[in-house]
N, C-alpha and C positions, 0 to 999 in steps of 0.2 A: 490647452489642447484645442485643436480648430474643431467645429462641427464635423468637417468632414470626414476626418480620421476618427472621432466619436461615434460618427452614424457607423463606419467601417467596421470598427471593432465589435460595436451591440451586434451589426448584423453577424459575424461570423459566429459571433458564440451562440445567438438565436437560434442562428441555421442548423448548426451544430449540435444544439437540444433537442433539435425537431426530429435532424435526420439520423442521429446518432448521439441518443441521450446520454450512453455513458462518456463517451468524448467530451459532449457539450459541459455537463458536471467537472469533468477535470481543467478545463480550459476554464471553465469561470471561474473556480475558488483559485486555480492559479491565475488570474487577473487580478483576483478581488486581493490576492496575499502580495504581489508582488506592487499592483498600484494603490494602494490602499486606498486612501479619500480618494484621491485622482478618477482610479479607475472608478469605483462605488459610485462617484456624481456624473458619471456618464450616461446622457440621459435624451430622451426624444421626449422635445414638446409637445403634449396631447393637450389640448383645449388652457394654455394657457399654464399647464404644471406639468412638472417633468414627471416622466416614465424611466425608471432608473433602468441599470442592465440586469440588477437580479430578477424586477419585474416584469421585461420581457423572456428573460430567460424562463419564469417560472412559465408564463405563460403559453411560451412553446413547448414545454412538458407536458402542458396539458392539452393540446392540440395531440400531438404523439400518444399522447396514453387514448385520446380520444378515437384520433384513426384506429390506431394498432387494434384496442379494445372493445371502442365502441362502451365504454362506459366509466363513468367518473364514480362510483358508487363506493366503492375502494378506498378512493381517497378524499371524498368528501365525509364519506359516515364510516368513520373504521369501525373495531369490534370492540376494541378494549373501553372500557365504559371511560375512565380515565378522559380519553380523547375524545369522548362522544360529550360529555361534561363540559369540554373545555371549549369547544364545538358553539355547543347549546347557547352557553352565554356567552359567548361572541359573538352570536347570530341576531341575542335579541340585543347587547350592546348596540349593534349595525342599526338591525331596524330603528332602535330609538332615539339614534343619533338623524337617522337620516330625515327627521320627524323637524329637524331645528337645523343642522348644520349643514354647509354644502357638502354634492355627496363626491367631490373630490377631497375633501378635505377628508372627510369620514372613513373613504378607503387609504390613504395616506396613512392614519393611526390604527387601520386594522391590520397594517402590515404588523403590528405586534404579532398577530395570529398567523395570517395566511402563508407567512414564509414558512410556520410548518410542514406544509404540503412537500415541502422538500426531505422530510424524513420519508413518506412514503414511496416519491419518488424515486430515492436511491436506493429505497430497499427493491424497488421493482426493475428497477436499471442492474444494481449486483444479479439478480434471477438465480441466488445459488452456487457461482463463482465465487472462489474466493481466492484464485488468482486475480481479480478484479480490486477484493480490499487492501493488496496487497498492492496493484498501481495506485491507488486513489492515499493509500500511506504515501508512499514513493510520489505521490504529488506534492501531498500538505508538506512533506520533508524538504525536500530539491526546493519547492518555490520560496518556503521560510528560509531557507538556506542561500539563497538565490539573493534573495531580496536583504539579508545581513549583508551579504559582500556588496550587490550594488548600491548601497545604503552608504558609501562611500566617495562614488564618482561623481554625487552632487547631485544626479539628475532627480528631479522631482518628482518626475513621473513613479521612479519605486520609491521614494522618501518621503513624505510630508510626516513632520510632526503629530502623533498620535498614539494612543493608549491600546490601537489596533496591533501592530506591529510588537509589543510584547503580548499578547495575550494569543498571536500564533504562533511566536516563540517558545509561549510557555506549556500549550496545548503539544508541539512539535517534542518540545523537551517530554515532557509527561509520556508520548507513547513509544519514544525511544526506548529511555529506561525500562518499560514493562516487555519491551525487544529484546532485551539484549541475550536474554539467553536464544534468540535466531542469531545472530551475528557471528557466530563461529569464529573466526577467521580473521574477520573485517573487522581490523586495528585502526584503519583511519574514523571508525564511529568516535573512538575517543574523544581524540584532537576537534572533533568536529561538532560534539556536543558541550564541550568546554567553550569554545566558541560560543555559543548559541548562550549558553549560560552567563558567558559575557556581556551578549548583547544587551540578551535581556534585562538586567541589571543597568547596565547604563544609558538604557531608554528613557529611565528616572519615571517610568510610570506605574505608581503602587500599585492601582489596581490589580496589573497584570502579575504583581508580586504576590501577592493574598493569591491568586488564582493558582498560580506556580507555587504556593506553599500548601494548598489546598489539597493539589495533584500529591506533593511528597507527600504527606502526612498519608493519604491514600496509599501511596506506593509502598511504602514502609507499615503499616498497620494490615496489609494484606500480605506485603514480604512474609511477616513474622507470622501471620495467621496459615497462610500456604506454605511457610518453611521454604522460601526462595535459597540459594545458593548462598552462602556466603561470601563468595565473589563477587557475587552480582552486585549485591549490599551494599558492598566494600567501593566497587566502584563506583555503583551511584553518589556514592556519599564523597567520594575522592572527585569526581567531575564537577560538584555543586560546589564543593569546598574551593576547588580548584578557579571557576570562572568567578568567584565571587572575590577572590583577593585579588585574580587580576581587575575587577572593575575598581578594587578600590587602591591599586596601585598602580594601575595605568588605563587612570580616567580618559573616556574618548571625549574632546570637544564638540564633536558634531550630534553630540543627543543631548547634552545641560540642558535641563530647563526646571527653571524656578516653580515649584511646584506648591498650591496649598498659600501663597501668599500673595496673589494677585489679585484675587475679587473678592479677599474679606480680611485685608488687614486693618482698610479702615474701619470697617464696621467692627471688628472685635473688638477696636480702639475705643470708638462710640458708644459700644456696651457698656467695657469696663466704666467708662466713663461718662459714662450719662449724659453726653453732648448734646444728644440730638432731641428735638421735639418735631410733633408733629405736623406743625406750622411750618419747620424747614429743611424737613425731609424733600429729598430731589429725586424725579423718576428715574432723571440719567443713572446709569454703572459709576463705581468709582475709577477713578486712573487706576495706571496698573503700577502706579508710584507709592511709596510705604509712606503712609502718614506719620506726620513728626510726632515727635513723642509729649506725652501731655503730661507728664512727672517726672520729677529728678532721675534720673538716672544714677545708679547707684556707683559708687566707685568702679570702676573695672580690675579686675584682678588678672594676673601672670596667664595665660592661658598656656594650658597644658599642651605638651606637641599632637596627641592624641585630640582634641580639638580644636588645634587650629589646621590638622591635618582632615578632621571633619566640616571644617570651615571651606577648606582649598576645596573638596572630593565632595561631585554633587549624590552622589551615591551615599556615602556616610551620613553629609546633613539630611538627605531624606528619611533614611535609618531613623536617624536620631529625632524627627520629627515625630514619629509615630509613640514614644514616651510622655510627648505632650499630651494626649488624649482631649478631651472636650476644649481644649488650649487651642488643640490645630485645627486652621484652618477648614482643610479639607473632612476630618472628623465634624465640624461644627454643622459645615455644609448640611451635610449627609443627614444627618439630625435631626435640619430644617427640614430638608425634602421630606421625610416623614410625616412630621408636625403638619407642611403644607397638604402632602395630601390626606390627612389622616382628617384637618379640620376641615376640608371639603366635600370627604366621603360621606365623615359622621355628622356634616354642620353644625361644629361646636368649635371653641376656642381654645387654645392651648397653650400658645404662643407665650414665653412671659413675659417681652421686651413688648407693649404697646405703644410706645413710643418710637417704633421702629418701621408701623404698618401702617398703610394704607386703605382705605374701604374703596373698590371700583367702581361701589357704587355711590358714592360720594366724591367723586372724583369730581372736581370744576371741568368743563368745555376745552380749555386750553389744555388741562390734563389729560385728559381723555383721548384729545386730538395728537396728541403725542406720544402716549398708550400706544393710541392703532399705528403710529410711524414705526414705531420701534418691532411692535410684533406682528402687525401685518391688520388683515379684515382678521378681526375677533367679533365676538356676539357675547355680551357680558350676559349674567346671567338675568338682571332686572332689565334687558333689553330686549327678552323672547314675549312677544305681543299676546300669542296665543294663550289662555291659562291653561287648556288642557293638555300642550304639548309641552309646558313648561312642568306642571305634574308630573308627566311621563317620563321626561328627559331628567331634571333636575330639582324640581319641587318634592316630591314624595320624599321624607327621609328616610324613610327605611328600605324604599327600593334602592336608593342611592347607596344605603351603607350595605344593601346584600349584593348588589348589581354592579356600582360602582359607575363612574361617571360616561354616558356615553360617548362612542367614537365620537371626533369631529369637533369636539371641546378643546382647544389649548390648556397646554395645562398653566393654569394660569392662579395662582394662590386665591384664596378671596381677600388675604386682604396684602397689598404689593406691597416690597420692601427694597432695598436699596443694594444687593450684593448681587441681584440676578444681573446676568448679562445682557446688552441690548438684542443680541440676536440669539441668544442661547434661553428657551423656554421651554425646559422638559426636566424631570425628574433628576436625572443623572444615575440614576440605578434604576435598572431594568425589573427588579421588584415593587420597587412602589410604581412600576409603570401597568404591573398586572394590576396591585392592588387597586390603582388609581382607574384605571380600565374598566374591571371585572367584579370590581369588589371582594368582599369578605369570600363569597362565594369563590369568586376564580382564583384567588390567590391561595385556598385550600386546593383546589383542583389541580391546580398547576403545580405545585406539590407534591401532591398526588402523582400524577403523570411522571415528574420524574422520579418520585421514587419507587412507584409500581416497576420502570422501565428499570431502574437497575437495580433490583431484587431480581425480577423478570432472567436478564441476563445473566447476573452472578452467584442466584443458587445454587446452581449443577457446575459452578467452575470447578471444582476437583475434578468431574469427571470428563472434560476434553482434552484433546490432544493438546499439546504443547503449544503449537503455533496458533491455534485458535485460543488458545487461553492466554497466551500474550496480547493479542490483539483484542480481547475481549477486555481485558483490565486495564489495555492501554485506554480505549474510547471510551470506557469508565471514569477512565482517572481526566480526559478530557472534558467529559459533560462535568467534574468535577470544577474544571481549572475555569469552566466557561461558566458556572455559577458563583465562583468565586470573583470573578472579576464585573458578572452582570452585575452584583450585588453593589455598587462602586462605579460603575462605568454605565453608559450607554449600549447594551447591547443586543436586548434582542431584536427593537423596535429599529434597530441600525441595518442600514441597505448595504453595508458590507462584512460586519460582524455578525448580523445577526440568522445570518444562513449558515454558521460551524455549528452548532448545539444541534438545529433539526438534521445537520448530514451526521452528525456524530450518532444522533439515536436512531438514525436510518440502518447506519452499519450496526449496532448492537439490536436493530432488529433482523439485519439478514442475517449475523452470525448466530444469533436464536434458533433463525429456519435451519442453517447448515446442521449446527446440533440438532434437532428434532430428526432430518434427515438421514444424518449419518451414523445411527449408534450403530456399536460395535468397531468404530474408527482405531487401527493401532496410536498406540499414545507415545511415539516414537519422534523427536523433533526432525523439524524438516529444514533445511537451509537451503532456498533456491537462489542460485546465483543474482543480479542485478539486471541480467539479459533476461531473464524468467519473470520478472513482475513485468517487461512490458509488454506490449501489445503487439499484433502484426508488425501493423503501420511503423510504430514507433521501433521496434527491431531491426526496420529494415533501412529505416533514414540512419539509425545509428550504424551499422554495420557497413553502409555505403559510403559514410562520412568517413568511419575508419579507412576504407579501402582506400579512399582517393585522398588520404593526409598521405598516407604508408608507400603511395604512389609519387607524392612528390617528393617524400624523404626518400629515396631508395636513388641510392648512386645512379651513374651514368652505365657502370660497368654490370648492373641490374638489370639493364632493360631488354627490351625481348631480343632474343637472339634465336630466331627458329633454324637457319639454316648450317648454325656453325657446325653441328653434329649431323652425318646423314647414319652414321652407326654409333652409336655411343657405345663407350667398352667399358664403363663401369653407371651401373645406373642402380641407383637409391629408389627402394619401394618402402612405400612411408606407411606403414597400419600403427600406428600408434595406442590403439586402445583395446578393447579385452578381449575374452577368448573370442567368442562367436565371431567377432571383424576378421579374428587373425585367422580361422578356419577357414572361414568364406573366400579370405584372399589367396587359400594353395591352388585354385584354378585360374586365377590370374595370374599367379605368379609361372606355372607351366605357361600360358599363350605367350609371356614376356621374353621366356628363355626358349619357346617356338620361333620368334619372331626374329629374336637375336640373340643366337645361339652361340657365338664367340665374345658376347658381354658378360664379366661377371656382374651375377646378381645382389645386389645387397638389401637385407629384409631389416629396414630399421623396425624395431616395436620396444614394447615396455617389457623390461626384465620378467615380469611375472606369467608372460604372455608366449615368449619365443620357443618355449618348449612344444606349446600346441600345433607349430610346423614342424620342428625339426623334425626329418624323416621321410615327410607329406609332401616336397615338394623342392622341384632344384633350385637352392640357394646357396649360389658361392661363400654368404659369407653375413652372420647372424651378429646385428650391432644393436644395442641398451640403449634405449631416451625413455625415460620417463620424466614423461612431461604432468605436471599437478593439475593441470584443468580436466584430470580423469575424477578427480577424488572430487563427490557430494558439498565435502564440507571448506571452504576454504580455497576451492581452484583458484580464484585470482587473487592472493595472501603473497605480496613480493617476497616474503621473506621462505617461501616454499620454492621459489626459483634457483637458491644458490645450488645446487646441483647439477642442474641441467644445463648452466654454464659450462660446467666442467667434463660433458662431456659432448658438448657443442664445438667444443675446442677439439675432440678425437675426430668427430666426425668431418669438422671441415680440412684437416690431416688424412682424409682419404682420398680428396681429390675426385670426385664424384663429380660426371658429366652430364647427369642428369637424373633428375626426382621425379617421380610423379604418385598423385594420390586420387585412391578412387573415392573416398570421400563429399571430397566438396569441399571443405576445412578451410573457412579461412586462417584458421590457426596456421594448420600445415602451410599454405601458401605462404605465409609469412615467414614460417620457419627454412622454406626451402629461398627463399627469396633473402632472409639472412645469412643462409647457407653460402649464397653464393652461387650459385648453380645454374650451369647457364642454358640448361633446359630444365624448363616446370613446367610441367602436366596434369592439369584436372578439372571436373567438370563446375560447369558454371552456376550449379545449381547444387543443393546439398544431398543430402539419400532420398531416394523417393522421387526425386524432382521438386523438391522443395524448397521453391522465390525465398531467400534471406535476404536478399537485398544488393549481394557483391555483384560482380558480373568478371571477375577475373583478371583483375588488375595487374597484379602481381604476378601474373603465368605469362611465359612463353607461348604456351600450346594451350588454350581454351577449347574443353570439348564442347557442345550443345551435347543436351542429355539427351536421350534418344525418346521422340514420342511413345507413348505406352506405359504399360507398367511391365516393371522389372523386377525380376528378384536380384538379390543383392550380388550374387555369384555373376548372374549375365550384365550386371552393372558396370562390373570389376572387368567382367574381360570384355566388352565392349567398348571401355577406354581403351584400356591396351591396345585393342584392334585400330581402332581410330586413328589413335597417337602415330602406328606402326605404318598405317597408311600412308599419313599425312608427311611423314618424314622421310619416308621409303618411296613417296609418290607411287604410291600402287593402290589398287582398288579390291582388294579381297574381301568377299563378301563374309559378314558376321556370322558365324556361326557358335550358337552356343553350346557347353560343354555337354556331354552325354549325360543322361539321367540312368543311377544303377539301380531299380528296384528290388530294394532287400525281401528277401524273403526269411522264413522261419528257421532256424539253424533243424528245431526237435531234436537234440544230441541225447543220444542216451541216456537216463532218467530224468527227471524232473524237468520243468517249465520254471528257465529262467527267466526273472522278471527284476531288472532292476527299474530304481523308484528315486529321484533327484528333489526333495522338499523345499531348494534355496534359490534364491535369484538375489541380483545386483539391487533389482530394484523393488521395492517398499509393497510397490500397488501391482505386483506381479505375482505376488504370492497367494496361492490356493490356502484356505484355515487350514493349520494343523489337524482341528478334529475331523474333516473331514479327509486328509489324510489317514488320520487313525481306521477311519471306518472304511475306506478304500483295503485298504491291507486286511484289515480284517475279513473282508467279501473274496477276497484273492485266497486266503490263506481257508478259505471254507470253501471255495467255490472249484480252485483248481492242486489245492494242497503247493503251491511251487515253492523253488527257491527266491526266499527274496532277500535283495542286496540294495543297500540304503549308500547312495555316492555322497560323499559329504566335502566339502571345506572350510565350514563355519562349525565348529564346535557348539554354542550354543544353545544354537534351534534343534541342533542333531539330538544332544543329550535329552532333553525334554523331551521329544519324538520316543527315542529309545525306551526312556522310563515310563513313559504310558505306554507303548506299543507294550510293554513286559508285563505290564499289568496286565493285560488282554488278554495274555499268554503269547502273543505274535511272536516268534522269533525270526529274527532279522539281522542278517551281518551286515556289518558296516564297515566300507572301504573308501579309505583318505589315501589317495596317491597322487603323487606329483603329476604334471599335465602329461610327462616324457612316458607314465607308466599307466596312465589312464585310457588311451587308445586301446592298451591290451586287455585291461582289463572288460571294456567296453564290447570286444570285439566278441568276448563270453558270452554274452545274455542275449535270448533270444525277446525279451521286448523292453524297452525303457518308455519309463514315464515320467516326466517332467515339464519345468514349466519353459518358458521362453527363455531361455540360456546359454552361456557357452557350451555345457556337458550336452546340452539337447542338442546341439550341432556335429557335438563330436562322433554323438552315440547314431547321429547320424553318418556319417564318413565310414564310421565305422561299419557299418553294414545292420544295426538294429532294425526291428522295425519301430518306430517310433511314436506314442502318443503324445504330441505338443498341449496342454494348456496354456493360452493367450490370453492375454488381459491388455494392456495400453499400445501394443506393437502396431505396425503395419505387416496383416497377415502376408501379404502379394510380397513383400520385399525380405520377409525375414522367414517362413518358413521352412520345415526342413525340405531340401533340395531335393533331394534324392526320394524321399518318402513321400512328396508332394502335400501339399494343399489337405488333401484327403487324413493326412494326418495329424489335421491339428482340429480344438475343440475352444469352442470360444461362445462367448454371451455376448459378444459387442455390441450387437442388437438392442440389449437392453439398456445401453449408458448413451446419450444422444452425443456426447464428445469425441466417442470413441470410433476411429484409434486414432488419440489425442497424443500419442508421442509424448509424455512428460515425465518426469518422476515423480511426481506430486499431484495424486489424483486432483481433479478440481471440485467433485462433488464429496472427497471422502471416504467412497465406501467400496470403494473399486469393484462395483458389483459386474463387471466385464467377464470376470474371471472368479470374483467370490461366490460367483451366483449358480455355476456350472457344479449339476449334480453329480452324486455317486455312483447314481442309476445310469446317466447319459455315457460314464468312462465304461462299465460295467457290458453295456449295450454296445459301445465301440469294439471294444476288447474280444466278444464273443467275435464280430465280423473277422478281425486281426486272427484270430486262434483258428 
């Protein structure tokens, strides 16, 4: 990669942490996953040694926390003692080292440490979101995802050979599986984690294997302990089973690699064999050639197809490798690295091949001189001049065995041997990298740390919501799969690897803060589409890329046609979605059949919906689409589409001259735009005036949403008007429909008061008990009748049977939409929350008290009753009104939070 393009990319992701840390975070672990070494050695020379990208990155977080806060104290000295421990002796590590070794050298090996700074970082970047862990998931997945497929096209840039590449595999795989009960719907997660399991297996890098069996054994031992689903089980174990036969029946050639027999098959040989002496031991590495064999070889016998099909499949032979135990190769290694830093820390000997080592300090001039070629400027240890700084650093034994070798030391054996690589001098397990660091000391602490952090997170796991409790066990089973594989691997002291572990316990500490936060959260699962984890930005790149693909596939006989209609005689009004839309639009739909009064009207909507106009409003003529992108779970599930083919086919059988939707939808544009129809109508903006990113590709007639705010009524007929304009070339000034201020019926006996408990949506909903105790203040306060609207069965019954305890009595009416005006039209006050029935009960002529929660009060409340009749806390949620179905803090305190006393005090004004 040229410098140039190097400096280019550090600097956006720099820039990007500075001015927008969570961006900056998803941008660089998607670098780090997709170019692995590549991107990781991308680097600015500073005095001679590279400045890699996670270490500018880091350090423009810290610049950002510095402006924004004005203080590092946060995350230089946290709280938990754990971290302040871990802290401590890394600090006097620094100092000791820096006493002897250069102090670029010294900060180079305290990157074991400092990349933690990255946990706190992201816990301060999440601030509480957890639509946030929810993109930064949706990162780690897409870029592992990303980088398996382009892991084919050759280029190197996503591809280099490495033990990285499965252990985010296996990390990806791990928090899936503790997902899936989110996935509803989403049947391509199958296929797609079968893959992944493919991959990873035929990366042929164990480590990452131990990490990813570390994770299941997790997943499964907490399955059985939280009584997970038995589907879930079933499938976990059907996807693992699934990618693992295919790795070993259709091995990929572009990952083989000889594993465990290139840098110590000679030397095993030399052991068994007693070849070598000390006289001619060589500093060089050995080939990466198998040495001949030094005793008979025993007859060969038939081999079995089952191993010679382990022979063919580099997957099987590595299998079968790990039966060898102190035999293999890479077992042996590992061994060593102990042994070596074990007799450095404690300065004793242990080794039992002495014929195999070398003393550095005994090393001849020519040796030595070839030492420093291979590993660079070293400072052996009988080469530090000073005695007292030699004490400090490396003379004292027992500081050495509690403290551990200071920064700035290579790690270099005391005494050399012959399997080390020339340019490879480091532990290879990220554990003996603390021990060898930190000592006795830090390698308890470190421990420590993580097992305080996941106790920390996983004691209260029964008691969170669903979707926090998947992601909770997921980044569990993660710092799991990343200690399974450090254990083995180079990883945390690694400038690409070794920043998953500190963002993994960053997120298992925001998800800590969100529990503390949010008790009392329903424990209700949530399934937010794939448009809902992402961002502004990223919503609106995507949704404009849709627009202008949808723009070039769209026939000839598509494209705009504004003038071919100056009357349309049959025109399609598209409300496709629930009551409250369909109410709002009988005003628009009168200005439509004002405007063109010898058009038949046609009111497409969803079956369950078209009864809330019929009656309400002139429509020649009531036509069924339900379309699945209404439903929570599963909207974009292909296999929920076969329906609305079938009556996509009625519709375009009407011959309709024109659509239009007050929405905003790119959906609907699409559908009218499939439709065929050769005027579409709608605004370029979605409710509210809210930038999604389209700009109207797919319409005929694009309105500009009108500066201001709108309620949704004067939304609706102010397209209309426009439209009517624009095609009629006339200039009628907008006027919006009449406001009818309901007044009190007071019919002879009692004070009707109906009462609505339900909403569509989750974080809408007022506590039942303080529903309870509302009724109960009415039923003491003005003795009335009260009427409980229902269409969820449910929540009603529960209601009912504690309201009966109380003695409340309350009837309850379930009637269709077609008979629910009337009944509505009875009660002289309703109370409810943000709803279809609260729209109707307005229409109806009630007087109404709204309870809000996530709405846009200016565009959605009651019409007629105004503004004045709605009660809201949004004050108190800094999100709100956040428009979403899934609170982002949890506690939807918008609307949870609004007292008994405040409806009570409403109500006397209303009476």
């Amino acid at each position: 990669m040229t410098p140039l393009l190097s400096a280019w990319i550090i600097g956006v992701i720099t820039l990007a942490c500075f001015l927008r840390p969570f961006l900056g975070l998803n941008l660089l672990l998607a670098t780090l996953i997709l170019g692995d070494r590549t991107a990781a050695h991308l680097f600015i020379p500073v005095l001679g040694r590279p400045l890699y990208m996670t270490e500018t990155a880091l350090a423009a977080l810290f610049l950002n926390q510095l402006v924004t806060s004005r203080s590092l104290s946060k995350i230089m000295w946290p709280k938990a003692k754990s971290w302040r421990g871990l802290y401590a002796v890394s600090f006097f590590s620094f100092l000791r080292g820096i006493l002897v070794y250069p102090l670029l050298d010294v900060l180079r090996d305290a990157a074991l440490v400092y990349y933690s700074f990255f946990t706190f970082f992201m816990k301060r970047v999440l601030n509480q979101n957890f639509q946030r862990v929810r993109t930064i998931s949706l990162t780690l997945g897409v870029a592992t995802l990303l980088k398996a497929v382009l892991a084919y096209s050759h280029w190197h840039f996503f591809y280099l050979e490495g033990s990285a590449a499965g252990m985010y595999t296996a990390c990806t795989l791990c928090l899936a599986f503790f997902t899936i009960p989110l996935w509803g719907d989403f049947i391509l997660g199958y296929p797609v984690t079968i893959f992944l399991v493919y991959q990873m297996f035929v990366y042929v890098f164990r480590s990452s294997w131990i990490g990813f069996a570390a994770g299941l054994l997790f997943y499964y031992a907490t399955g059985i302990t939280l009584r997970f689903r038995l589907r879930d089980l079933a499938s976990v174990t059907l996807i693992c089973v699934s990618g693992f036969l295919l790795s070993v029946f259709v091995p990929n050639v572009h990952f083989t690699k000889a594993v465990g027999r290139a840098n110590t098959e000679q030397l095993i040989s030399a052991i068994h064999n007693g070849l070598q002496s000390p006289s001619t031991i060589p500093l060089t590495s050995p080939q990466r050639t198998p040495a001949p064999p030094t005793h008979t070889a025993p007859t060969p016998s038939v081999p079995s197809p089952i191993s010679r099909a382990a022979e063919d499949n580099p997957v099987l032979a590595q299998m079968g490798s790990f039966t060898a135990g102190h035999e293999s190769g890479n077992v042996l290694t590992r061994i060593w690295m102990w042994e070596d830093a074990a007799e450095d820390v404690f300065s004793i000997r242990i080794h039992p091949y002495e014929n195999l080592r070398l003393e550095p300090a005994s090393l001849v001039p020519l040796q030595r001189q070839e030492l420093s070629e291979r590993v660079g400027t070293i400072i052996l240890d009988n080469e530090i001049r000073s005695p007292l700084r030699k004490w400090i650093t490396v003379g004292y034994k027992p500081l050495k065995a509690f403290l551990g070798i200071p920064f700035g030391k290579k790690f270099l054996p005391p005494r050399t041997f012959v399997w080390m690589i020339a340019t490879r001098y480091d532990p290879h397990n990220s554990f003996v990298s603390i021990f060898y660091r930190l000592g006795i000391i830090g390698l308890i602490t470190f421990l420590w740390l993580l097992c305080s952090e996941l106790w920390l997170s996983l004691r209260n796991i029964r008691e969170l919501p669903l979707d926090m409790r998947c992601f909770v066990l997921g980044y569990s089973g993660c710092v799991l799969v990343f200690c399974g594989d450090a254990f083995f691997s180079v990883s945390l002291e690694n400038a690409f690897k070794g920043l998953l572990l500190w963002l993994f316990l960053g997120l298992l500490q925001s998800l800590r803060t969100f529990n503390s936060a949010t008790e009392g959260t329903l424990k209700k699962p949530t399934n937010p589409d794939i448009l809902s984890d992402l961002g502004p930005a990223s919503r609106r790149f995507l949704l404009r890329g849709i627009e202008t693909t949808g723009a070039f596939l769209l026939s000839a006989d598509h494209k705009n046609k504004p003038k071919t209609f100056t009357s349309p005689q049959k025109i399609g009004f598209f409300e496709v979605d629930r009551i409250g839309d369909v109410v709002l639009a009988g005003p628009a739909v009168e200005r439509l059949k004002k405007r063109f009064p010898t058009a038949d009207i046609f009111f497409i909507g969803s079956s369950r919906t078209l009864d809330a106009l019929k009656g309400h409003a002139p429509v020649d003529h009531y036509v069924a689409l339900d379309v699945p992108w209404l439903e929570h779970r599963g909207k974009y599930n292909p296999f929920r589409y076969g329906p609305i083919f079938r009556q996509f086919r009625a519709l375009r059988a009407l011959g309709l001259d024109a659509g239009i939707d007050t929405r905003g939808d790119l959906r609907r544009h699409a559908l009218m735009a499939l439709l065929g129809l050769p005027i579409r109508v709608s605004y370029n903006r979605f409710i509210g005036g809210k930038d999604l990113g389209y700009r109207g590709q797919w319409l005929t007639h694009v309105i500009d949403y009108p500066a201001g705010a709108y309620h949704r009524v004067e939304e609706n007929t102010y397209l209309v008007d426009a439209w009517a304009n624009q095609l009629q070339e006339k200039n009628i000034p907008y006027a919006p429909p009449a406001r009818v201020t309901p007044r009190l019926k007071m019919s002879p006996g009692k004070l009707k008061i109906g009462i609505h408990i339900e909403a569509n949506w989750e974080n809408k909903l007022w506590p039942e008990n303080k529903w309870l105790e509302l009724t109960d203040n009415l039923r003491k306060k003005y003795n009335p009748e009260l009427f409980l609207f229902t269409d969820r069965q449910n929540r009603t019954l529960s209601f009912q049977t504690a309201a009966a305890a109380l003695g409340i009595h309350i009837e309850t009416i379930q009637a269709p939409l077609g008979r629910l005006h009337q009944e509505l039209e009875k009660m002289d006050i309703y109370i409810g929350h943000d709803s279809g029935p609260m729209h109707l009960a307005d229409r109806a002529g009630c007087r109404v008290l709204a309870l809000f929660g996530p709405s846009d009060i200016q565009t959605w409340h009651p019409y007629h009753n105004g503004r004045q009749a709605v009660l809201d806390h949004q004050a108190a949620c800094p999100y709100a009104p956040c428009r979403v179905i899934h609170c982002r803090i949890h506690d939807a305190r918008c609307v949870r939070s609004i007292g008994v006393a405040e409806i009570l005090q409403r109500l006397e004004v209303m009476v």
